[in-house]
C-alpha distance (Angstrom), angle and dihedral (degrees) to the residues before:
residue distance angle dihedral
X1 . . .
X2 3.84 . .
X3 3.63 91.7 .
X4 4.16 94.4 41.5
X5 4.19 95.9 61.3
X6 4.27 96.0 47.9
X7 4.16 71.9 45.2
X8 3.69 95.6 52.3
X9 3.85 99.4 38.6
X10 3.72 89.8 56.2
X11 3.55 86.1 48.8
X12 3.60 95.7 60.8
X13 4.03 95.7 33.5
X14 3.85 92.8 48.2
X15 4.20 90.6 73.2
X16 3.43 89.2 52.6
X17 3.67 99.6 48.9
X18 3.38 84.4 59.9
X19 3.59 106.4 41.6
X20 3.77 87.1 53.7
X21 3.73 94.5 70.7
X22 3.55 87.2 60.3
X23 4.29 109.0 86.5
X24 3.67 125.0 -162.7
X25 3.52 115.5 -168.5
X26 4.06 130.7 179.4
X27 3.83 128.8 -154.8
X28 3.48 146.6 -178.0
X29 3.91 142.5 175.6
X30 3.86 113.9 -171.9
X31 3.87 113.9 -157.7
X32 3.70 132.5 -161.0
X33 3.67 142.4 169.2
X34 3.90 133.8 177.7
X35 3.91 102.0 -154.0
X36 3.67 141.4 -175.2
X37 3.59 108.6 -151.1
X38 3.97 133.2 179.0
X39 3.61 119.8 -159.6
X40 3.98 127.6 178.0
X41 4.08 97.9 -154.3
X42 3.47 117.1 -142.3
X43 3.58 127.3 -146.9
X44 3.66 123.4 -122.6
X45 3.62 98.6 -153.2
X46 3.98 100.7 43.5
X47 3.29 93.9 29.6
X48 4.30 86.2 -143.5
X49 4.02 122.1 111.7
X50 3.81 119.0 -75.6
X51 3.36 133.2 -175.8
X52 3.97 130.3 -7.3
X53 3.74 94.6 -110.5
X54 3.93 86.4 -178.1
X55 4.12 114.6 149.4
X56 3.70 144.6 152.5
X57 3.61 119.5 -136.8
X58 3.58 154.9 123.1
X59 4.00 121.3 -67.6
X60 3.83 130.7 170.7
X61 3.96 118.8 -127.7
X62 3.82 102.2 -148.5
X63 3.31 105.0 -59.1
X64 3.83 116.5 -174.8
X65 3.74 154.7 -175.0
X66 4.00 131.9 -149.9
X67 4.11 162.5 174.8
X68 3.20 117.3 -160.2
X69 4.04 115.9 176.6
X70 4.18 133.4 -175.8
X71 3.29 140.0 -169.0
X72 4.21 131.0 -169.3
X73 3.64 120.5 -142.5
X74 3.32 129.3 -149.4
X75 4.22 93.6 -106.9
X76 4.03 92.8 56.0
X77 3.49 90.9 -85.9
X78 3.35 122.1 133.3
X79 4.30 127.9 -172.5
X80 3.53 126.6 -154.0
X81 3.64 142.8 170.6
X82 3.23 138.7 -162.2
X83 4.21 145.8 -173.3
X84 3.80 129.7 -171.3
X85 3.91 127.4 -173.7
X86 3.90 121.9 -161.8
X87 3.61 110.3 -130.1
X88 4.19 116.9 -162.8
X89 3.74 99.0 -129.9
X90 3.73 90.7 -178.3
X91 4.25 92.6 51.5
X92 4.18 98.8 23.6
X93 3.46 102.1 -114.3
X94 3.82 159.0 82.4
X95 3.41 100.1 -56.7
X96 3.92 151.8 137.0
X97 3.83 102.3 -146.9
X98 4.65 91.1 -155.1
X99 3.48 92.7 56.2
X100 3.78 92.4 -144.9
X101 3.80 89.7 130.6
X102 3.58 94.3 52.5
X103 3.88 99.8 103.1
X104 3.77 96.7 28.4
X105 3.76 99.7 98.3
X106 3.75 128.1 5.2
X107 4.12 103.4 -112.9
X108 3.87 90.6 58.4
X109 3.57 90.4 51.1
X110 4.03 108.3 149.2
X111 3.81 88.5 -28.4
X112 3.19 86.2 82.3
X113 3.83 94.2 -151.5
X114 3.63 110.6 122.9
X115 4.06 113.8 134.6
X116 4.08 114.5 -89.0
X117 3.28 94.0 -136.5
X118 4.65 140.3 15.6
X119 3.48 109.6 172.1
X120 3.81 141.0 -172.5
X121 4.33 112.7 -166.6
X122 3.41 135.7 -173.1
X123 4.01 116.5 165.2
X124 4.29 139.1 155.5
X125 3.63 136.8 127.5
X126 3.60 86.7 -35.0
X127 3.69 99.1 64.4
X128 4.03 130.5 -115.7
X129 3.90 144.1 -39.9
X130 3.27 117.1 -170.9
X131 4.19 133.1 -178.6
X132 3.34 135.8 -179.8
X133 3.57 137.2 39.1
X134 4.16 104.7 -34.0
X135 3.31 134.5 136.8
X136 3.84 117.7 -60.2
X137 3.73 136.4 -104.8
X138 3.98 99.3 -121.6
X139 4.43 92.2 48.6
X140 3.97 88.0 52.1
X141 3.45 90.5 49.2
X142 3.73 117.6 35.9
X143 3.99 102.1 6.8
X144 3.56 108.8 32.8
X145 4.29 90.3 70.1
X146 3.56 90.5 72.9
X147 3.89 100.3 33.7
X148 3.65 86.1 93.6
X149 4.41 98.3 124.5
X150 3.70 124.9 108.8
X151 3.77 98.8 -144.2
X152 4.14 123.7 83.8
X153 3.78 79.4 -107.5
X154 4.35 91.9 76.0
X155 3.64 114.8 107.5
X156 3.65 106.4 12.8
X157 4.02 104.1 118.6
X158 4.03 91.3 74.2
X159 3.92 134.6 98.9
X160 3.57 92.8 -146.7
X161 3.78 124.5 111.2
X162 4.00 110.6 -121.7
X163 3.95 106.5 -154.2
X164 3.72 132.8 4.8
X165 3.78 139.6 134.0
X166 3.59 112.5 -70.4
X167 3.96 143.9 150.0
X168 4.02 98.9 -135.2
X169 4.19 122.4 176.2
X170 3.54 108.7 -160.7
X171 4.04 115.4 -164.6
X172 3.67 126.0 -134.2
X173 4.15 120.7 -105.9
X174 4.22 107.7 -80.0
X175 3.79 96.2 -162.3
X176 3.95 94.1 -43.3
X177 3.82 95.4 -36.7
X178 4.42 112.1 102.3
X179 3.88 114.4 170.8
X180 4.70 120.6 -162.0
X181 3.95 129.4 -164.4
X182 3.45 126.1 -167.7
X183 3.30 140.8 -178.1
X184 3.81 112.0 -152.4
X185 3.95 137.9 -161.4
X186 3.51 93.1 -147.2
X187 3.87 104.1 153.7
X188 4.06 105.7 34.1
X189 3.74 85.9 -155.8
X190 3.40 128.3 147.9
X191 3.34 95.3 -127.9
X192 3.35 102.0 55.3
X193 4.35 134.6 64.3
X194 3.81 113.1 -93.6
X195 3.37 95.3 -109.9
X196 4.16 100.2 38.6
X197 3.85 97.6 161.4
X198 3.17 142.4 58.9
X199 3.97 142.3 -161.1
X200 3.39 139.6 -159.7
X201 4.27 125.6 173.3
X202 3.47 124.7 170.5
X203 4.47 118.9 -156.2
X204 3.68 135.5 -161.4
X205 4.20 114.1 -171.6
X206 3.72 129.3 179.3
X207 3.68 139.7 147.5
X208 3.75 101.1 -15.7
X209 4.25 90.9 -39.0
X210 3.92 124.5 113.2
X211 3.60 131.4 178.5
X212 4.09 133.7 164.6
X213 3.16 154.3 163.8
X214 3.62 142.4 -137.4
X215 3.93 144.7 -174.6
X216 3.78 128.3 -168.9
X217 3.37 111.4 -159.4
X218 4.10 113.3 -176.8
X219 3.99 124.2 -175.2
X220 3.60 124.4 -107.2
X221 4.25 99.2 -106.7
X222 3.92 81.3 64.3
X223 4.04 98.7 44.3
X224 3.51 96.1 -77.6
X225 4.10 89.7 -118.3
X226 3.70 119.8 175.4
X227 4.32 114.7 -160.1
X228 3.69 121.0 -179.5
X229 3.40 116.6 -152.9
X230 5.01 133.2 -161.5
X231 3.33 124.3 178.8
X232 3.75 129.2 158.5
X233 4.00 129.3 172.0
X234 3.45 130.1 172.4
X235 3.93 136.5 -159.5
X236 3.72 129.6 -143.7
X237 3.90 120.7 166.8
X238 3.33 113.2 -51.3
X239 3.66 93.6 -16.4
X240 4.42 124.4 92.1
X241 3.47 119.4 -179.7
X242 3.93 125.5 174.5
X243 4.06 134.2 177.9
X244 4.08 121.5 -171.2
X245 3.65 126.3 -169.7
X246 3.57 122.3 -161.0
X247 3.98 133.9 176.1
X248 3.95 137.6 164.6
X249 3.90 125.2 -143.9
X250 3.57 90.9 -103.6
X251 4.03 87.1 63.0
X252 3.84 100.5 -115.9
X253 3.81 103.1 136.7
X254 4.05 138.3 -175.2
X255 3.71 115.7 -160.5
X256 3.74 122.2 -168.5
X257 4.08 144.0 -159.2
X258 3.92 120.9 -169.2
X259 4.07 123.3 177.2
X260 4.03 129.4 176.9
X261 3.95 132.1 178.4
X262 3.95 116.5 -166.3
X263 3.95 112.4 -146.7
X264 3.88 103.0 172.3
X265 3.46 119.0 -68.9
X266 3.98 85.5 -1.3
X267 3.38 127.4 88.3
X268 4.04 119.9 175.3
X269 3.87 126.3 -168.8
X270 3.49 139.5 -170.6
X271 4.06 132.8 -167.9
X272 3.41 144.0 166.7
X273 3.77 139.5 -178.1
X274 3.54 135.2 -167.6
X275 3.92 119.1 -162.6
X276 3.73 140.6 178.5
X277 3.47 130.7 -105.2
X278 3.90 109.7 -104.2
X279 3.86 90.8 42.7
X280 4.16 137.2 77.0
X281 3.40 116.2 -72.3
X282 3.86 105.1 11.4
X283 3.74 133.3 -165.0
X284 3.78 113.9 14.9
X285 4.00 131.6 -28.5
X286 3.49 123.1 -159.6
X287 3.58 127.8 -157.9
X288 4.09 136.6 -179.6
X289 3.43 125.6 158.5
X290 4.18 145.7 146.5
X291 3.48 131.4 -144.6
X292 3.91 124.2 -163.6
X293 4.24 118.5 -151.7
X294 3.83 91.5 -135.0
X295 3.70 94.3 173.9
X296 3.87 133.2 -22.7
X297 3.61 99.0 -74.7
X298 3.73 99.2 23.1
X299 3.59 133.6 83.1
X300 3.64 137.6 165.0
X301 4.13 134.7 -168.9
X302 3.34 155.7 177.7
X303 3.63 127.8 -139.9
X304 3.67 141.5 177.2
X305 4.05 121.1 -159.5
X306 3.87 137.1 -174.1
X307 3.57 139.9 -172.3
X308 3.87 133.8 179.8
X309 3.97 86.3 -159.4
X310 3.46 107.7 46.7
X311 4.47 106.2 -128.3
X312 3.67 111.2 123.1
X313 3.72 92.1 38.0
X314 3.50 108.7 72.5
X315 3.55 135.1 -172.6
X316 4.13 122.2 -101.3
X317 3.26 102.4 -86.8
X318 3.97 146.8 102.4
X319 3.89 107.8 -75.8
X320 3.86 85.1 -125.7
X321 3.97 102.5 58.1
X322 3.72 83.3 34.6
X323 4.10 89.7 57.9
X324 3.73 84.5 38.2
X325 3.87 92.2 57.7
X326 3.83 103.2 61.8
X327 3.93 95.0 -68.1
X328 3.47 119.0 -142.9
X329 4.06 88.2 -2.6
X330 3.77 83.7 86.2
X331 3.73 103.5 74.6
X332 3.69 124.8 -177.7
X333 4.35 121.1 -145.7
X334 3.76 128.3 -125.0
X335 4.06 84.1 -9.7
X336 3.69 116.6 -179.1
X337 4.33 140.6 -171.4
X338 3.66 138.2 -173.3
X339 3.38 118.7 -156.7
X340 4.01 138.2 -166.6
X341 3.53 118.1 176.3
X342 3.97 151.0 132.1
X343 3.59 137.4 -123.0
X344 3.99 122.2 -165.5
X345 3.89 114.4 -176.8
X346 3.28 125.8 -176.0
């Protein structure tokens, strides 16, 4: 009987011992900006200005919500997972407030509301494995440097895709150098394999100095596009500065400059891009903006952002009759937003 109860606790402990290793963790970051925004539409047919679609409003700048969970194994590997939902601060409720995922797979549909982000891990000394929808080789690598902004107007002058369902393997760091592959579902047509792109990008890292490259390599039932992507950036003190080169096979190109100084609380950036005509965002953006550290988990900015081709500023309307209504065919001129906002993650 003596022997049976140090039996039986360990019994009932030993589940929990286990279980323990396993951590669940939930996040969030809710995002909001009141804007004033000016935007000279352009027609799609004439190709001459239209209306002034100029408004000030309320607009949500990715906000989010997730669970993320791990667990180690016994070989130094550890597995996670991992599922974020957009939520539509601005309109309360599920919601990506671009649109870009709007066509990607059939529940979103114009709602717009698929999840950002569904996740299977597995990394250690060996490197990573990731699948499901994450985000994609070519943005860590070449856009991501200079995606630095607060606002929902960050990261827009780029060619890369942000999030889509992939199987990626990223290596471990070989004295500064770390190399990824991915093979990416990027259309979800029909007509096309699952996994119709793929991704290589290639890193070097060392005291404050980063540099890669990327490739984009797409099949031919989806256009069979190539786009080569540089960027480098480099942080000393106070001081970040970051540069990104990008250019498709048909030689339409966006180049890109992004600086920040941190004083305190205070951090103030500056970017600006320069693309070709024939690609996203062409002719030159211009972006300023400061944030202040309030507290630990919240944040709030101001911003200013121009474009001579009108694609990140978008007229005042839902995404979905906006999609609906020629998209991005109906470019603005010399279109222009200021925007003051907070962000609280936790």
């Amino acid at each position: 009987m003596k022997k049976l109860l140090p039996l039986s606790i360990a019994a009932i402990i030993a589940p929990g011992t286990v279980m323990a290793e396993l951590t669940i963790d939930a996040y969030g970051s809710l995002r909001v900006q009141a804007e004033s925004v000016s935007v000279d539409r352009l027609s799609a047919t004439s190709q001459s200005l239209g209306d002034d679609d100029s408004y000030t409003g309320i607009r949500d700048a990715y906000s989010r919500f997730g669970v993320s969970a791990n667990y180690p194994l016994n070989n130094g590997t550890t597995l996670g997972a991992n599922i974020e939902i957009p939520f539509n601060s601005a309109e309360l409720k599920i919601n990506d407030p671009t649109g870009f995922a709007a066509y990607y797979k059939e529940p979103n549909s114009l709602d717009n509301n698929y999840p950002r982000l569904y996740t299977l891990t597995a990394s250690g000394d060996w490197g990573s494995v990731a699948i499901g929808k994450q985000w994609l080789t070519f943005y860590n690598y070449v856009a991501y440097p200079v995606d630095y902004f607060s606002s929902f107007y960050s990261g827009w002058s780029t060619y890369a895709y942000f999030r889509r369902e992939a199987v990626t393997y990223t290596s471990p760091s070989f004295s500064g150098f770390s190399f990824a592959a991915s093979a990416v579902d990027i259309s979800d047509s029909r007509d096309s394999s699952y996994l119709d792109t793929m991704q290589y990008a290639l890193s070097y890292s060392a005291d404050g100095f980063t540099i890669s490259a990327a490739m984009e390599d797409k099949e031919e039932e989806i256009g069979g596009a190539q786009t080569y992507g540089l960027s480098a950036s480099y942080t000393t003190g106070p001081w970040r500065f970051a540069t990104k080169y990008e250019e498709t096979e048909h030689n339409v190109s966006i180049y890109n400059l992004y600086g920040s100084y941190n004083m305190g609380k205070y951090t103030f950036r500056a970017h600006v891009s320069e693309g070709d005509e024939g690609g996203y965002a062409p002719g030159t953006v211009i972006h300023l903006g400061t944030d202040y550290q309030y507290t630990k988990n919240l944040k709030v900015f101001v911003e200013y952002f121009s474009e001579d081709t009108g694609y990140a500023v978008l007229p005042d309307k839902d995404i979905g009759d906006y999609l609906a209504d020629n998209g991005y065919a109906s470019y603005g001129r010399d279109t222009q937003a200021i925007a003051i906002g907070a962000r609280y993650d936790f």
